[in-house]
Steps between C-alpha positions, in 0.01 A plus 500: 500500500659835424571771794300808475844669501605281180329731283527436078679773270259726382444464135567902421797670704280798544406327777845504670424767750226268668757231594688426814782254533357393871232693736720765653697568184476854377245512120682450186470755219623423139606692193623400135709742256583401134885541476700484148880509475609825310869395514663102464554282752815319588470192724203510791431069383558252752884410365759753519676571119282224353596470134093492484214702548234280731204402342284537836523766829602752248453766790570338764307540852837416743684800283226743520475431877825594478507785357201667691657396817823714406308801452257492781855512700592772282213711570411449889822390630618798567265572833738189625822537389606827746405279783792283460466106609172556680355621168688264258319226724164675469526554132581117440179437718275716305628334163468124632161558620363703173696295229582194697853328554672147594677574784548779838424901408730677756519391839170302490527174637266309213680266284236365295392619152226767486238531220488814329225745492553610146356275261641581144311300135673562216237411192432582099875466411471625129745606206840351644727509224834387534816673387786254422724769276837610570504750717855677375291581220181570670358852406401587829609471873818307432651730806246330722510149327833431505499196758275296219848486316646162481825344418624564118300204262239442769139665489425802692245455809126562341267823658204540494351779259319816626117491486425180694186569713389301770216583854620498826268464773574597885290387798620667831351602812275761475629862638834565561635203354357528215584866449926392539406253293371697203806728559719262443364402192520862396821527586606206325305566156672830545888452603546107423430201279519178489778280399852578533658809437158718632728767587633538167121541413445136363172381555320797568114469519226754391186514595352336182145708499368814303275562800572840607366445879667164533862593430447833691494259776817322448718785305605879580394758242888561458803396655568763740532426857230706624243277278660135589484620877123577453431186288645295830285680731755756651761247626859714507639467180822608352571749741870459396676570860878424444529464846194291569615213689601149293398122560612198228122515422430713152229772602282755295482783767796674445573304156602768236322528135499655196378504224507670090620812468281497198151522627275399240486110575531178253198313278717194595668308802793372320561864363510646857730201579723549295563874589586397896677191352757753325499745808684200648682384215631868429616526844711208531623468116384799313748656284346816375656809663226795665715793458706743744420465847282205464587132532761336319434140341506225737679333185747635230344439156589215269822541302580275178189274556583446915344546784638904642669407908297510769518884720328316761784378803440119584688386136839708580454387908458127382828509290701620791359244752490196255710203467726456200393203254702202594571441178605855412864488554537885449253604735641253761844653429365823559214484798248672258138328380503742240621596114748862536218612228234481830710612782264676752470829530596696770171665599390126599763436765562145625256612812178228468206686381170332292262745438270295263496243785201725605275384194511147663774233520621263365680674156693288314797707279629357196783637380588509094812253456629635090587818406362648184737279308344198664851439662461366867608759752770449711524496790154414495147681617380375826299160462199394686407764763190543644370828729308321831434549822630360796497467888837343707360215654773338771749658319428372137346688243083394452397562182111622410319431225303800378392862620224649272544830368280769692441654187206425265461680125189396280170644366209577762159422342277869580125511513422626149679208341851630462834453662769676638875436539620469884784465694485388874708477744408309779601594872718221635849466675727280445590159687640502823878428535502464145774533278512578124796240355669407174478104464772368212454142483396393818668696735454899656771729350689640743502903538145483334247485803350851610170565688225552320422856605883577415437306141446803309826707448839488645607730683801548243306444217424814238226322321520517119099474426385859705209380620744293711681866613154683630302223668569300825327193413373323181135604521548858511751494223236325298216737568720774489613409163120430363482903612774627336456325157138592513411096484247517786386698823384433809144376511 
């Protein structure tokens, strides 16, 4: 015989908001939005770099758990954070018991696994179409697609193509919980994606309706700060404190954005996209000189079909803390991991300093090994080092994985059906006791550890790229440099 409590799905989820998980639970409300992809989508299947798209779970649940999780954090974590470990332990409490968890939330002595109160349905999966070309020859966002590259002779990893629409319904307790709840969605549609590489603006979502009342609901009129803060209900957004307090967790209250300098917005996502792509790409390997007193080119332009030498410091740095190729007989002779050609130059001094560490670790430099003859240099460029972080654990050196880049660029989807270019810069410090390193092979280079608040410039150094000169860390000298080349403002 079936408990009155056992109650049957109703047949229409309109009827959500009637339904209680047990007597004294709180009533359910439910919502569904029609969501289309406006730019491709790199990974987000249940295999990491599968040489195939899956054929089922397209858009996964698990991932977009995921993702909403993050930025709930990122929008109300900050009334937790200031309150050191009391508040971290809070915080993980208020997650675990809206979006569930396996294990203890901070302090509180319950093991076992605890069911969320978010329900998400992801339904009507319609016009996937995969994308198995090349991406080196890829019209569009190669900057952001890069990591689909394989090996030489082998094919690159497919995407998915922009314009695949599928529904995603919530249920959540009514109230409060619900209201965080629809932020985060908001939030996501707005700043992420879903896949891998969201912060390069890969598998960004739009709100895929013509209904003017609909996506006034889910999207600002433009991206300015003062409409996203009233879109999320007046939470503190952007307020852009340098001196605001920092915590490992990324946070939107004092985040920094900006956006176009050119106001009128885009017809299309992967237009917009493409504009913050190249803010990025511009600052970290543009070549194209902006005149006297503005920036000089993070790269020197191409000479007699090569690549123009990096202005940035970490290549020069590398070659004077690098091992010499074993089998380079010179450079062994000679202490030096470098050709005379690329000797570094003295405004990089031999002081550690990694200023694109602060775009997220690890980097992996690769060094060209001819000259334009196609005669191998000799001594030889440095081989195999790597940019990571690192803590000294008992003495030895414990190597992490992966820090994500606090910075986001891609297109944000507006109200009246156009898009927007953004950059932001989410408020976050960096790890405790952690230490930016170079890794060659598999050991630490010695001389190359510095904190990461110190990472940015040497004290010695006289930086050859000037926005390296003016700023004192790597997010001012990219906003500052969006300014002064007229590339975007603040929103």
């Amino acid at each position: 015989m079936r408990s009155l409590l056992d109650l049957p799905e109703p047949d229409s989820t309109d009827l959500a908001h009637l339904r209680r998980r047990s007597a004294s639970a709180p009533r359910l409300e439910t919502f569904t939005l029609a969501l289309k992809t406006i730019t491709p989508i790199l990974g987000g299947g249940p295999v990491a770099r599968s040489p195939e798209l899956p054929s089922v779970d397209i858009i996964r649940v698990p991932t977009l758990r995921g993702h909403l999780r993050f930025w709930w954090r990122a929008l109300y974590g900050h009334a937790y954070v200031a309150r050191g470990t009391e508040g971290a332990w809070e915080l993980a409490r208020k997650e675990r018991e809206l979006w569930g968890g396996m294990g203890r939330a901070g302090g509180v002595d319950d093991a076992g696994p605890r069911r969320s109160q978010v329900e998400l349905r992801v339904t009507e999966v319609q016009q996937a179409q995969g994308d198995s070309s090349d991406v080196d020859r890829a019209p569009r966002g190669v900057y952001a697609l890069w990591p689909a590259i394989t090996k030489p002779g082998l094919r690159d990893l497919p995407r998915w193509r922009p314009g695949l629409r599928f529904t995603l319904e919530v249920v959540a307790p009514e109230g409060e919980a619900m209201l965080q709840v629809r932020n985060a969605v908001r939030a996501w549609i707005l700043f992420g994606g879903y896949g891998s590489r969201g912060r390069r603006g890969c598998g960004s979502v739009d709100v895929a309706t013509g209904d003017k009342a609909i996506r006034e609901q889910w999207l600002p009129a433009e991206a300015s700060r003062e409409a996203l803060r009233q879109l999320m209900g007046g939470l503190p957004l952007f307020l852009a404190r340098p001196e605001a307090p920092r915590c490992d967790m990324p946070l939107l209250q004092d985040a920094f954005l900006y956006r176009a300098h050119r106001r009128a917005p885009y017809s299309s996502g992967v237009a917009a996209w493409e504009v913050a792509l190249q803010w990025l790409r511009d600052f970290r390997q543009g070549t194209e000189s902006w005149g006297d007193g503005l920036p000089l080119p993070a790269r020197n332009p191409k000479k007699e079909g090569r690549e123009g030498r990096s202005n940035w410091p970490e290549a020069d740095k590398i070659r004077r803390f690098a091992r010499p190729s074993p089998k380079d007989e010179v450079g062994t002779a000679t202490g030096r991991a470098y050709p005379e050609e690329h000797a570094p130059r003295p405004g990089h001094s031999a002081s550690p300093a990694w200023p694109r560490a602060g775009f997220g670790l690890p980097i992996a430099f690769r060094f060209q090994r001819e000259n334009k003859h196609k005669t191998p240099y000799s001594p030889q460029e440095p081989v195999g080092c790597v940019l990571q972080w690192a803590r000294k654990n008992n003495g030895k050196w414990e190597r992490m994985d992966r820090l994500a880049s606090p910075l986001i660029v891609k297109a944000m989807p507006l109200s009246n059906g156009q898009f927007e270019p953004v950059a932001l810069w989410l408020h976050r410090g960096t790890p405790v006791n952690g230490r930016v390193v170079v890794v060659q092979g598999k050991a630490v280079l010695s001389r190359s550890e510095v904190a990461f608040e110190r990472s940015f410039r040497a004290s010695d150094d006289q930086p050859l790229f000037s926005p390296l000169q003016r700023a004192d860390n790597l997010r001012d000298a990219f906003f500052q440099w969006l300014k002064d080349t007229q590339k975007a403002q603040e929103a």
